[in-house]
CHARMM internal coordinates of N, CA and C (Angstrom, degrees):
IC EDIT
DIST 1 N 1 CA 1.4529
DIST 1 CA 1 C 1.5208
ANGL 1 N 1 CA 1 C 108.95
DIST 1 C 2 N 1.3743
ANGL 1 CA 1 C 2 N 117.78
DIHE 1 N 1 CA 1 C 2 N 130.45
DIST 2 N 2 CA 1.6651
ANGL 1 C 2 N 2 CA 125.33
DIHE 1 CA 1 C 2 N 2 CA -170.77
DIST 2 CA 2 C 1.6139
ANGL 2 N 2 CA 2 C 106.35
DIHE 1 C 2 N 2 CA 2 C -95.64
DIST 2 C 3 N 1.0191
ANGL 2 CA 2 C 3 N 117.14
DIHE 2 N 2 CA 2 C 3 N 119.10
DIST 3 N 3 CA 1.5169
ANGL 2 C 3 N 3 CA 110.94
DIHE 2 CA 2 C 3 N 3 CA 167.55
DIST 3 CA 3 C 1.3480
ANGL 3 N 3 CA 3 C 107.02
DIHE 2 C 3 N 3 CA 3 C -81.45
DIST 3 C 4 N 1.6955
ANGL 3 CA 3 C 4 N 114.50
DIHE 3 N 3 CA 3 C 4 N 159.72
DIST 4 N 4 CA 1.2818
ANGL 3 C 4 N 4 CA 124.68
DIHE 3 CA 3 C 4 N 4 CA 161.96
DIST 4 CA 4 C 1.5714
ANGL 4 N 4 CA 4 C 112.23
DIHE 3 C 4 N 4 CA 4 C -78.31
DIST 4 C 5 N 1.6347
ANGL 4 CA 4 C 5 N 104.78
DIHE 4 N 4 CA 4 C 5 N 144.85
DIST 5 N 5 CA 1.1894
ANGL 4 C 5 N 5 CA 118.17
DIHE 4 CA 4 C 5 N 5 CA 176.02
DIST 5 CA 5 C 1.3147
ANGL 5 N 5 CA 5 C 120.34
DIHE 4 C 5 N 5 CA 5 C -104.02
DIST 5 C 6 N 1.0100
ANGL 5 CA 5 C 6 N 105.47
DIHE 5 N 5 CA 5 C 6 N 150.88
DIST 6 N 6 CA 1.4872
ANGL 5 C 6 N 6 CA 117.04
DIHE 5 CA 5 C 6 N 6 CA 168.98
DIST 6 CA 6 C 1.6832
ANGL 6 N 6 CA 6 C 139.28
DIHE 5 C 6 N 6 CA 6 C -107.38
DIST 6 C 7 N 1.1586
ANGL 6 CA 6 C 7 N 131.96
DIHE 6 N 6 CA 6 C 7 N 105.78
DIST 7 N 7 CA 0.6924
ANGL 6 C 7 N 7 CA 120.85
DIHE 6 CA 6 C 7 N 7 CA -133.97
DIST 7 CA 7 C 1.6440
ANGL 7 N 7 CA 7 C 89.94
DIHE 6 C 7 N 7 CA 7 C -118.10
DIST 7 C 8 N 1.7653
ANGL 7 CA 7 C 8 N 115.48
DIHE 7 N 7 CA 7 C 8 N 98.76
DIST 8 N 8 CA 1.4105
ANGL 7 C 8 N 8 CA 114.64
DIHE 7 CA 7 C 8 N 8 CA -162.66
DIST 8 CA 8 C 1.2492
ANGL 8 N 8 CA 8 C 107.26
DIHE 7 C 8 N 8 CA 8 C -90.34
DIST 8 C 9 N 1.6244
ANGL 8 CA 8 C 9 N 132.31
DIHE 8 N 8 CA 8 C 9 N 26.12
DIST 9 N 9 CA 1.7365
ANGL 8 C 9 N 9 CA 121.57
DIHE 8 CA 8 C 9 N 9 CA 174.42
DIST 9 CA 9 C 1.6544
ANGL 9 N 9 CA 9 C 91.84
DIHE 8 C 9 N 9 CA 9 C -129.37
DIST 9 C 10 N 1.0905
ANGL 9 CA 9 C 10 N 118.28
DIHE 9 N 9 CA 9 C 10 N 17.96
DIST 10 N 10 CA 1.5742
ANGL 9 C 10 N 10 CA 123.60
DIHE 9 CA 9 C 10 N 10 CA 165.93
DIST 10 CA 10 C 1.0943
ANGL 10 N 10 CA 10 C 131.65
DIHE 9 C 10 N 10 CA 10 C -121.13
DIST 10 C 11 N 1.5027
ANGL 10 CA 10 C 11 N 112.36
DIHE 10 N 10 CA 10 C 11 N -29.09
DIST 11 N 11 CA 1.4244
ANGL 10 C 11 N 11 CA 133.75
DIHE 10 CA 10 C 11 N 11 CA -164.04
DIST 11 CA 11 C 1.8219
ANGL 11 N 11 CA 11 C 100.06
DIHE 10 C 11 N 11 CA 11 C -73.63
DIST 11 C 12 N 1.3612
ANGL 11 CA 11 C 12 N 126.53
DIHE 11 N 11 CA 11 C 12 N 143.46
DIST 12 N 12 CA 1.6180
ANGL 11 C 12 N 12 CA 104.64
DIHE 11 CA 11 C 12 N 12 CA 168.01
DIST 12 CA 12 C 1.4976
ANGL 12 N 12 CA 12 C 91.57
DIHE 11 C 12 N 12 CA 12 C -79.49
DIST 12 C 13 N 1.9216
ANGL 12 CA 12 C 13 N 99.73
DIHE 12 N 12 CA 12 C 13 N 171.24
DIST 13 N 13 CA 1.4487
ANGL 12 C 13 N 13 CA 131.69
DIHE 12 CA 12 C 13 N 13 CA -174.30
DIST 13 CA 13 C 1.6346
ANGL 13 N 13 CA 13 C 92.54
DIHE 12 C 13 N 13 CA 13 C -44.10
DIST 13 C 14 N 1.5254
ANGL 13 CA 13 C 14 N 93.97
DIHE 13 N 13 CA 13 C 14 N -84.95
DIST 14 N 14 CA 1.4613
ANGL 13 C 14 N 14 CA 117.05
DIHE 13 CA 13 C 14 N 14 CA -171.16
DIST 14 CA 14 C 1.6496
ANGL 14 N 14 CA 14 C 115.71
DIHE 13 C 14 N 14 CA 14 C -23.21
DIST 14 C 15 N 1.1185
ANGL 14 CA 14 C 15 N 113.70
DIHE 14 N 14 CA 14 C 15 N -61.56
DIST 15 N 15 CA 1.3331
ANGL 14 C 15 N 15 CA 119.89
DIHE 14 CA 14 C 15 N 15 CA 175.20
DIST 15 CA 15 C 1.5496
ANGL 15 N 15 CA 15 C 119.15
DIHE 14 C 15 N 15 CA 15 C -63.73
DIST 15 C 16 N 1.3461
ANGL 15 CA 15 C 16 N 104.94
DIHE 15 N 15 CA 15 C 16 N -4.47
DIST 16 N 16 CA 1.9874
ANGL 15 C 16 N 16 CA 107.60
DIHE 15 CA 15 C 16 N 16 CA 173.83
DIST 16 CA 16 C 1.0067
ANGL 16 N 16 CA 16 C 95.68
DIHE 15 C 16 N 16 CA 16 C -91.45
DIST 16 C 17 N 1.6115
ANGL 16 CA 16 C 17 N 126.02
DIHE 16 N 16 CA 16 C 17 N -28.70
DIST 17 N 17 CA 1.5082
ANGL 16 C 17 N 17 CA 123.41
DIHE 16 CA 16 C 17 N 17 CA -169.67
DIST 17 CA 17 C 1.2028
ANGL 17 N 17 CA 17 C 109.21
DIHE 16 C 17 N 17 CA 17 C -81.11
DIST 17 C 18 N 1.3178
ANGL 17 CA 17 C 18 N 133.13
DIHE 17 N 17 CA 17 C 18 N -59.11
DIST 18 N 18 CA 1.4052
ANGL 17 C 18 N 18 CA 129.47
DIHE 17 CA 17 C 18 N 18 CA -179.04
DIST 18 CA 18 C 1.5928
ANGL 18 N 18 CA 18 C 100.13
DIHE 17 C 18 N 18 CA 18 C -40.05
DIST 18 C 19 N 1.5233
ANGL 18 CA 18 C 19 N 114.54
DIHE 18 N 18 CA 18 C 19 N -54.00
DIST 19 N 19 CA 1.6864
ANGL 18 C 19 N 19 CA 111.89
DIHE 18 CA 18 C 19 N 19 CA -158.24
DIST 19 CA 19 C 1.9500
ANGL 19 N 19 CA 19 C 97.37
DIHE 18 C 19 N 19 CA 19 C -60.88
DIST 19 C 20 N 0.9849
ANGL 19 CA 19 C 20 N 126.01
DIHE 19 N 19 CA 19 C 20 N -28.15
DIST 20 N 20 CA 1.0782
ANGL 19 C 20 N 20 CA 110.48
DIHE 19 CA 19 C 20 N 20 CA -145.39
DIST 20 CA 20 C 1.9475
ANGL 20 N 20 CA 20 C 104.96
DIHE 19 C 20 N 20 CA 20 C -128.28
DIST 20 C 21 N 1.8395
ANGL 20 CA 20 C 21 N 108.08
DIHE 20 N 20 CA 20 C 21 N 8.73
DIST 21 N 21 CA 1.1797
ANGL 20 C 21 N 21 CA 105.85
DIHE 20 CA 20 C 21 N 21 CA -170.09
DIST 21 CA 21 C 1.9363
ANGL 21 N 21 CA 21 C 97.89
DIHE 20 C 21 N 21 CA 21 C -94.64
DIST 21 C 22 N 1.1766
ANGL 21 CA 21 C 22 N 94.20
DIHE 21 N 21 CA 21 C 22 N -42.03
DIST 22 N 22 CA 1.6599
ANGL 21 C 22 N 22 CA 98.71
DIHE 21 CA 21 C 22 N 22 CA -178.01
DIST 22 CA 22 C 2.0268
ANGL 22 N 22 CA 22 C 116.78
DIHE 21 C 22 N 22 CA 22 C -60.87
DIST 22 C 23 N 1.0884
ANGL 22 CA 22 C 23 N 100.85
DIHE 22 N 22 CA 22 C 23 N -12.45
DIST 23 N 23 CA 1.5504
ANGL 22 C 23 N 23 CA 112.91
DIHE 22 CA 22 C 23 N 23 CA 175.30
DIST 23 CA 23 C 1.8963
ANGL 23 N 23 CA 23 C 99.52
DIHE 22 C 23 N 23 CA 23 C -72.19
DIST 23 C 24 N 0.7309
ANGL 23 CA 23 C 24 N 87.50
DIHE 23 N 23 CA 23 C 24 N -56.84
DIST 24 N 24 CA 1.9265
ANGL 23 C 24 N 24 CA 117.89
DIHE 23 CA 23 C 24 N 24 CA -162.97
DIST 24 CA 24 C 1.6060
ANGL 24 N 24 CA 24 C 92.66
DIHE 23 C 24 N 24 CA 24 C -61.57
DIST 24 C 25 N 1.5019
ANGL 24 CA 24 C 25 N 104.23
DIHE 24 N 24 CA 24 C 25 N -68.92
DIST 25 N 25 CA 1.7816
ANGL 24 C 25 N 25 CA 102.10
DIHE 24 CA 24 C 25 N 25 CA -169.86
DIST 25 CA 25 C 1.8492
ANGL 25 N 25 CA 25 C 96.60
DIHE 24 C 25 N 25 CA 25 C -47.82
DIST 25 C 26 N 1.1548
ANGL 25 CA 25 C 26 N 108.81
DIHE 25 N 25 CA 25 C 26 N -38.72
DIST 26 N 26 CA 1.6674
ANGL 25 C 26 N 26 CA 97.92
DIHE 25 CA 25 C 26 N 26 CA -162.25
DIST 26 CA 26 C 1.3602
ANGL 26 N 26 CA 26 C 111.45
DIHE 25 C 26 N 26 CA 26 C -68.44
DIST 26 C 27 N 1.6615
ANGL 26 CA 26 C 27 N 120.61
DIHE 26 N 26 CA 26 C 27 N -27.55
DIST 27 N 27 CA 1.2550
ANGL 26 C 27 N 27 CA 132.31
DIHE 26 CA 26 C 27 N 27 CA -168.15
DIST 27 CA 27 C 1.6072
ANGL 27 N 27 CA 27 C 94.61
DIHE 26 C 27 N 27 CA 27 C -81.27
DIST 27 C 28 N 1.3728
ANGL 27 CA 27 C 28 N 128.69
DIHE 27 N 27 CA 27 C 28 N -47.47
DIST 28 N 28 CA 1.5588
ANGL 27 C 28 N 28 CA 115.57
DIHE 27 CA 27 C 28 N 28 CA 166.02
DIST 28 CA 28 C 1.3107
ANGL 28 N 28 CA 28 C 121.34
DIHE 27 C 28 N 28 CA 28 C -66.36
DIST 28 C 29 N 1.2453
ANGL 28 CA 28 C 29 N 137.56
DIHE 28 N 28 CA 28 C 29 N -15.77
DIST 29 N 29 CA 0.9524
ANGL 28 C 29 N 29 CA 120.56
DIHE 28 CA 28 C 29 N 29 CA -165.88
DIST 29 CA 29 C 1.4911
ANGL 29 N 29 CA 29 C 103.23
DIHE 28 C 29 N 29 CA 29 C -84.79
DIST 29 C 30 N 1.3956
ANGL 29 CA 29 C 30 N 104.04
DIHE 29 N 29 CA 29 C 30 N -51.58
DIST 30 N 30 CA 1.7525
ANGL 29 C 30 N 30 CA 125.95
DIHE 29 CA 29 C 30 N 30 CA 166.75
DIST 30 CA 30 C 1.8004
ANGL 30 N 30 CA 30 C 109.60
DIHE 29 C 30 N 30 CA 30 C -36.11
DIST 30 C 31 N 1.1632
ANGL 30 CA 30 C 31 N 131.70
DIHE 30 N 30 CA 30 C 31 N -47.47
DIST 31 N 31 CA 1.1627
ANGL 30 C 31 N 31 CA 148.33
DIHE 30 CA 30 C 31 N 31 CA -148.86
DIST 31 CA 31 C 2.0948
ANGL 31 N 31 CA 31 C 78.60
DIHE 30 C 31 N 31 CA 31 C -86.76
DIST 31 C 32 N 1.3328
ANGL 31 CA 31 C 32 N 115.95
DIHE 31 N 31 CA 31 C 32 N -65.03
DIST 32 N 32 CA 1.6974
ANGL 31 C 32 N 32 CA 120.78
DIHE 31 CA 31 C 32 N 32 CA -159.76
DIST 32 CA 32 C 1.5464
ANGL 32 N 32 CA 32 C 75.80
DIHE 31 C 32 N 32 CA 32 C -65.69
DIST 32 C 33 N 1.1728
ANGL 32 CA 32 C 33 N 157.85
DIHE 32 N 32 CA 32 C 33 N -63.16
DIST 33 N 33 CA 1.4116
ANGL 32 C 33 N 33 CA 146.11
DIHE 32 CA 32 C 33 N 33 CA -125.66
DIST 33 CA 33 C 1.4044
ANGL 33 N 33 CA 33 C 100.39
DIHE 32 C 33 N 33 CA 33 C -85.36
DIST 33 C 34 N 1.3006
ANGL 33 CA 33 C 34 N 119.98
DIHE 33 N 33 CA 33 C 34 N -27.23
DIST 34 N 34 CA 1.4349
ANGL 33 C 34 N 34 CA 120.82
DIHE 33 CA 33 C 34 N 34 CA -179.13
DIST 34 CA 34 C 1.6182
ANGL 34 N 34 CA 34 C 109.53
DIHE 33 C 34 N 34 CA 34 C -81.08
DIST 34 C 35 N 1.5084
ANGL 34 CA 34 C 35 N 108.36
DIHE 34 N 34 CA 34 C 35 N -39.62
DIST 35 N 35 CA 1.7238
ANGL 34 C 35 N 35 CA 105.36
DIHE 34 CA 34 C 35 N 35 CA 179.34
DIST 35 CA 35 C 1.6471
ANGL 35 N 35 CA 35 C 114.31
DIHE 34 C 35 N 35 CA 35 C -56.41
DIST 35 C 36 N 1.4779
ANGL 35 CA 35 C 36 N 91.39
DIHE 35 N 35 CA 35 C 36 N -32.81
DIST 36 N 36 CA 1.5451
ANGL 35 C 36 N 36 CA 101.32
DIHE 35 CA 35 C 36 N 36 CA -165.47
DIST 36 CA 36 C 1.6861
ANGL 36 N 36 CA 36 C 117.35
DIHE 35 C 36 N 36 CA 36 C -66.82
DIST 36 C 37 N 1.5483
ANGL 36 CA 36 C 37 N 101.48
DIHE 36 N 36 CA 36 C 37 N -45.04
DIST 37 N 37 CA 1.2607
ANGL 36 C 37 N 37 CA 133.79
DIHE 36 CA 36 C 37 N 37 CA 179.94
DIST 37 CA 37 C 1.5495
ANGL 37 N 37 CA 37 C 103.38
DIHE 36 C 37 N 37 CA 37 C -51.65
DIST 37 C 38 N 1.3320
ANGL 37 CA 37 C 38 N 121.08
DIHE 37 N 37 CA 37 C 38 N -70.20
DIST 38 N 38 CA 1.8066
ANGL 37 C 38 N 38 CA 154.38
DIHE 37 CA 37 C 38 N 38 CA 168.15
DIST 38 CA 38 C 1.7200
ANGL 38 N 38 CA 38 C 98.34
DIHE 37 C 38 N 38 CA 38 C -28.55
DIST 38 C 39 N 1.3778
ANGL 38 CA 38 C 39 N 118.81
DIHE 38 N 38 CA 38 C 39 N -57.81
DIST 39 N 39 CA 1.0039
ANGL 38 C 39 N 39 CA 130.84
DIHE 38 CA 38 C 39 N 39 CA 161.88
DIST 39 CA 39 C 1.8489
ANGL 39 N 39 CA 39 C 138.64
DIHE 38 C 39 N 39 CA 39 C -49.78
DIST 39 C 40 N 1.2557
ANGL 39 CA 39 C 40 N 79.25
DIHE 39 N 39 CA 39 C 40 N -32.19
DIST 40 N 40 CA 1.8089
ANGL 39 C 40 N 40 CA 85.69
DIHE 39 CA 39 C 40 N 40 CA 169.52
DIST 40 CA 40 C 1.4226
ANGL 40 N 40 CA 40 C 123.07
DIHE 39 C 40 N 40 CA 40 C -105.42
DIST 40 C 41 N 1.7233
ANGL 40 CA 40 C 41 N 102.00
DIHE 40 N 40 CA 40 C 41 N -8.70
DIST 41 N 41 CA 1.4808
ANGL 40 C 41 N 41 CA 97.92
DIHE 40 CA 40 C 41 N 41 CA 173.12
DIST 41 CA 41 C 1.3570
ANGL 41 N 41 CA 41 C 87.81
DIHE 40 C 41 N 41 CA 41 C -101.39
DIST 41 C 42 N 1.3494
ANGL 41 CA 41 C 42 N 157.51
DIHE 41 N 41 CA 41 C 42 N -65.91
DIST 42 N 42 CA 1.2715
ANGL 41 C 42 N 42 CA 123.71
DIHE 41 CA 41 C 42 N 42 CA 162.18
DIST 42 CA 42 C 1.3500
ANGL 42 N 42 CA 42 C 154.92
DIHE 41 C 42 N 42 CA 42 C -20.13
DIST 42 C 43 N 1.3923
ANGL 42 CA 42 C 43 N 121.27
DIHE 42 N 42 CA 42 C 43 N -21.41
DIST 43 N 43 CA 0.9679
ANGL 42 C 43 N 43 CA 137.12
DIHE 42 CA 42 C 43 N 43 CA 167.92
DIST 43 CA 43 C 1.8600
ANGL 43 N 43 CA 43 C 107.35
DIHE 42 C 43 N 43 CA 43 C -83.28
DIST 43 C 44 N 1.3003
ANGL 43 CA 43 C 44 N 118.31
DIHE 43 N 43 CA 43 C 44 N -55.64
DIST 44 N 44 CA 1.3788
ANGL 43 C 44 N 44 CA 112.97
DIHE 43 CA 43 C 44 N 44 CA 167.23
DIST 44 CA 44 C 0.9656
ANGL 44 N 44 CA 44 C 122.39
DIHE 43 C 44 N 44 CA 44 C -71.57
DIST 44 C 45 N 1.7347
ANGL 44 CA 44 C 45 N 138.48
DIHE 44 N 44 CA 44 C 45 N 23.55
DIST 45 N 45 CA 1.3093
ANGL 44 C 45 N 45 CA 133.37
DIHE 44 CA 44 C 45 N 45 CA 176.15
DIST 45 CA 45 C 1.3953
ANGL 45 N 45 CA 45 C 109.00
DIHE 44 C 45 N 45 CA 45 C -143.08
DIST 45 C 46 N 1.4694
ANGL 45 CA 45 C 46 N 124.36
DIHE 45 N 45 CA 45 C 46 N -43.42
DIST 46 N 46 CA 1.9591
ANGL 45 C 46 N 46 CA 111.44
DIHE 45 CA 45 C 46 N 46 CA 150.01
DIST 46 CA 46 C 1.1706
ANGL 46 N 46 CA 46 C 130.50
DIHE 45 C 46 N 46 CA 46 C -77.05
DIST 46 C 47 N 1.7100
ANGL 46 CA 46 C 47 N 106.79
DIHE 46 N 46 CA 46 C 47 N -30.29
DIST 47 N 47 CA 1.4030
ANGL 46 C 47 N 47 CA 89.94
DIHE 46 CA 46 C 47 N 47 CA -167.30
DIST 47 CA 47 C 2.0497
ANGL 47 N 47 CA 47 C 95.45
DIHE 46 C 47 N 47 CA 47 C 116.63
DIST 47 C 48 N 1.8067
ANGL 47 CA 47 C 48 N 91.54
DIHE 47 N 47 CA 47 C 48 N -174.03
DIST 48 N 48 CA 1.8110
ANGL 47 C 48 N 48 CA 106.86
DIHE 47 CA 47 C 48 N 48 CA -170.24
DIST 48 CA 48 C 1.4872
ANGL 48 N 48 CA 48 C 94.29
DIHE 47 C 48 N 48 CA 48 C -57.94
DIST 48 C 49 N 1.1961
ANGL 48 CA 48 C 49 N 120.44
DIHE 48 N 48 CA 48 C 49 N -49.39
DIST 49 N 49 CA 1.7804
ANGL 48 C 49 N 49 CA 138.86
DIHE 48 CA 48 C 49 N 49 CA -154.68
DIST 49 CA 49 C 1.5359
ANGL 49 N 49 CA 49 C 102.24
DIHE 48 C 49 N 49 CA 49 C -68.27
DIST 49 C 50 N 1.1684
ANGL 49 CA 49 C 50 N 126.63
DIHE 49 N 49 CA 49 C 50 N -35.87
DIST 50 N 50 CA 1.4298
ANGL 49 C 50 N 50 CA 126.87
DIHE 49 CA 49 C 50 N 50 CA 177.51
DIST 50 CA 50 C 1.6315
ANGL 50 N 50 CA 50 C 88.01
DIHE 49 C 50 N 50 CA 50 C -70.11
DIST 50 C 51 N 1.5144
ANGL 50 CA 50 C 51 N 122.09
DIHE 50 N 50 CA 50 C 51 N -71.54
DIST 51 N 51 CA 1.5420
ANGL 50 C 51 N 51 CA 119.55
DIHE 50 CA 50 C 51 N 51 CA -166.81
DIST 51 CA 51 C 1.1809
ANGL 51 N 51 CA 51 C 114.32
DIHE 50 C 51 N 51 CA 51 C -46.60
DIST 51 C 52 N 1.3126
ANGL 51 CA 51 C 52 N 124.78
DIHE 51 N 51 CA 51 C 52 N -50.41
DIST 52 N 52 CA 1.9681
ANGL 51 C 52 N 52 CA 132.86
DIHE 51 CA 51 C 52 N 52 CA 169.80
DIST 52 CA 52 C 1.4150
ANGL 52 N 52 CA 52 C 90.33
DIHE 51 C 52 N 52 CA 52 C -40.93
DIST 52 C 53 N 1.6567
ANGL 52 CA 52 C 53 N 142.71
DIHE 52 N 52 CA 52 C 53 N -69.11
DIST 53 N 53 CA 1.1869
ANGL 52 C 53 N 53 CA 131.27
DIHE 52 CA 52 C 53 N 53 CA -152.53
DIST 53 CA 53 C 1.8322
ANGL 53 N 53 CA 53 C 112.42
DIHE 52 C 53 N 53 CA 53 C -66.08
DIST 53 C 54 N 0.8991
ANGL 53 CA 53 C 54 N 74.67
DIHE 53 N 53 CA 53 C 54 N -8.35
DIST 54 N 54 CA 1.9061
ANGL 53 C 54 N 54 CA 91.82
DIHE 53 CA 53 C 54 N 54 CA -159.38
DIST 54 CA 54 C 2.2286
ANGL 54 N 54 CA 54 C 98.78
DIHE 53 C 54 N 54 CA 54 C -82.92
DIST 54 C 55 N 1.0506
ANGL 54 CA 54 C 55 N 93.84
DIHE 54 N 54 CA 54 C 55 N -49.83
DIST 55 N 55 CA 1.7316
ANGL 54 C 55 N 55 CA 118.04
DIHE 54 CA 54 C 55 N 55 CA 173.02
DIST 55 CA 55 C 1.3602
ANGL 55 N 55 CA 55 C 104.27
DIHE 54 C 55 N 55 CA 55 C -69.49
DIST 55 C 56 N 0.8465
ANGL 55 CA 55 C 56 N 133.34
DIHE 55 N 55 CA 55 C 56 N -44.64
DIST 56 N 56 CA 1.7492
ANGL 55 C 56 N 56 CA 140.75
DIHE 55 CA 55 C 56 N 56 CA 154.38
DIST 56 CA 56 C 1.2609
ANGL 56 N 56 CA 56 C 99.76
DIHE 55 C 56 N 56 CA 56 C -39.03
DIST 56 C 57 N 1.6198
ANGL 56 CA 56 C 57 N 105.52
DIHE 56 N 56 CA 56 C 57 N -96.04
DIST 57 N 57 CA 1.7579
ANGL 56 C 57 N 57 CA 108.56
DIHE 56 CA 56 C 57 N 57 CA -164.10
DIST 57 CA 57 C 1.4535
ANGL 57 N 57 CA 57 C 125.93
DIHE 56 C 57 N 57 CA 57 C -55.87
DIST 57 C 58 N 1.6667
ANGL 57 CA 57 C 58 N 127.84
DIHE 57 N 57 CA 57 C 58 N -27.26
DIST 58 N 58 CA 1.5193
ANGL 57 C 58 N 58 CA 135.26
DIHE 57 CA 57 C 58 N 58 CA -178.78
DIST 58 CA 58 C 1.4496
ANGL 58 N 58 CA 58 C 92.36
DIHE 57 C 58 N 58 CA 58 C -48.96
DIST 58 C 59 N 1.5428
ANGL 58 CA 58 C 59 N 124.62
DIHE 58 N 58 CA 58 C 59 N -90.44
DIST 59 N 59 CA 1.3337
ANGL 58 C 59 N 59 CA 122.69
DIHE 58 CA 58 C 59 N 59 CA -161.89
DIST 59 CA 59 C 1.7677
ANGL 59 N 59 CA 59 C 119.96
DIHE 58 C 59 N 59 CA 59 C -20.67
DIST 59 C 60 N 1.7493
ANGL 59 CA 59 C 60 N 112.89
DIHE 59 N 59 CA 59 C 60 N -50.94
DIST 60 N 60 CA 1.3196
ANGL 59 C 60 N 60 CA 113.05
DIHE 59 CA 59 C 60 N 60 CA 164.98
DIST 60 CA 60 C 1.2871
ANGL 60 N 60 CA 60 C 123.81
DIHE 59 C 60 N 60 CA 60 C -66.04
DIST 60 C 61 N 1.4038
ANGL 60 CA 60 C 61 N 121.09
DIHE 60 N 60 CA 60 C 61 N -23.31
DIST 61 N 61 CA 1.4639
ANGL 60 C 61 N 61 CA 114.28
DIHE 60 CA 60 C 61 N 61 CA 172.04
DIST 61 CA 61 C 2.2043
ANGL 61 N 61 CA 61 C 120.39
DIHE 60 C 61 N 61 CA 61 C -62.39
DIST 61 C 62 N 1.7383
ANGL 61 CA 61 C 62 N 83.59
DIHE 61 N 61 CA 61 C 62 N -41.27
DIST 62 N 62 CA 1.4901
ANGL 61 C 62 N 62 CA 89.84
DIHE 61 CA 61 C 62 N 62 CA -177.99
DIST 62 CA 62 C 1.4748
ANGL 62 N 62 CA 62 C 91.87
DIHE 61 C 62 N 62 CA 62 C -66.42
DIST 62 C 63 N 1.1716
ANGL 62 CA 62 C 63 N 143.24
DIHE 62 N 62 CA 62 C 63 N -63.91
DIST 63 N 63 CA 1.1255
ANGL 62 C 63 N 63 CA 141.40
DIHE 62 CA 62 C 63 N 63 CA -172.61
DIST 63 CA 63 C 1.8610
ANGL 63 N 63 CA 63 C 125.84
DIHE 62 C 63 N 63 CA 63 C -18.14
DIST 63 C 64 N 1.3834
ANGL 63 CA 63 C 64 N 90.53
DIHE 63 N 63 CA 63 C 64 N -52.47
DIST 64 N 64 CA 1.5824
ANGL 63 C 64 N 64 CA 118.05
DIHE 63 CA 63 C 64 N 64 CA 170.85
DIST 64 CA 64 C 1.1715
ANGL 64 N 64 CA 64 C 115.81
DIHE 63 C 64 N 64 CA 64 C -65.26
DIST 64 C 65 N 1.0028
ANGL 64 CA 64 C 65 N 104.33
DIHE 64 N 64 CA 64 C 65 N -68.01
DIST 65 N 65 CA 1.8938
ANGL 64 C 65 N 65 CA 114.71
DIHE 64 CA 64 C 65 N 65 CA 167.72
DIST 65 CA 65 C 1.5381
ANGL 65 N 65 CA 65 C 103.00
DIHE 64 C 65 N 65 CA 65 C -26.52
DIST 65 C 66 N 1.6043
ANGL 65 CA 65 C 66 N 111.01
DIHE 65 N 65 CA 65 C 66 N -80.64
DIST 66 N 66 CA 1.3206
ANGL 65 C 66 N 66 CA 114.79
DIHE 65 CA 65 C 66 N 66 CA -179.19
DIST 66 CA 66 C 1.6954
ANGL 66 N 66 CA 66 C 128.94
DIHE 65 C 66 N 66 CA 66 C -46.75
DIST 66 C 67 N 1.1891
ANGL 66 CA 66 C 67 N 101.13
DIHE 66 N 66 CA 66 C 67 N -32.03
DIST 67 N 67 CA 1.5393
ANGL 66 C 67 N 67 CA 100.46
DIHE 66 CA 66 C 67 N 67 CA 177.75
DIST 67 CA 67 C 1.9590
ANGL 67 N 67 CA 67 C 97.93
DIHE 66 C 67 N 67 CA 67 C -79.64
DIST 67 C 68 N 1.2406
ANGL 67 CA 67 C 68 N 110.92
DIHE 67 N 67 CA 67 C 68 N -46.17
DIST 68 N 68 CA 1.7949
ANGL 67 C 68 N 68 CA 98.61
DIHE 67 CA 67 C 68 N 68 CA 172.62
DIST 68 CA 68 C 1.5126
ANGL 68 N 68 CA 68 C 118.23
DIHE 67 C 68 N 68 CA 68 C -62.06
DIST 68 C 69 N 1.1246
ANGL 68 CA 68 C 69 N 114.91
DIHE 68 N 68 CA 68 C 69 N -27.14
DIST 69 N 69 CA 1.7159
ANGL 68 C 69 N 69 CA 115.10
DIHE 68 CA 68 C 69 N 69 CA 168.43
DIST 69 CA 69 C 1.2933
ANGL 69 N 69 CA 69 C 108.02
DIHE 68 C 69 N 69 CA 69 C -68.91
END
COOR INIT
IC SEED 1 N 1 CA 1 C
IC BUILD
């Protein structure tokens, strides 16, 4: 099976962006829907101390994310 290539010193800008902005919005949006989500069943099941832990660990998670992206 052949994948398509891409060829990023030929391709115009615009057209890398379209291909590659709608991937991305979905992967952030997905990524905020889960903190948010994580957050409300945590919050209704520990309490402040689950949410404090939660405000703690996010920042290192995005962190990770970003260095694996």
């Amino acid at each position: 099976m052949k994948r398509d290539a891409i060829d990023l010193g030929t391709v115009k800008v615009f057209t890398l962006f379209k291909k590659y902005f709608i991937p991305t919005l979905f992967g952030m949006l997905s990524m905020s829907a889960v903190t948010a989500i994580d957050g409300i069943f945590v919050g209704h099941g520990i309490g402040s101390d689950g949410i404090a832990a939660i405000n703690i660990c996010i920042p290192l998670l995005m962190l990770f994310t970003g260095v694996g992206l």
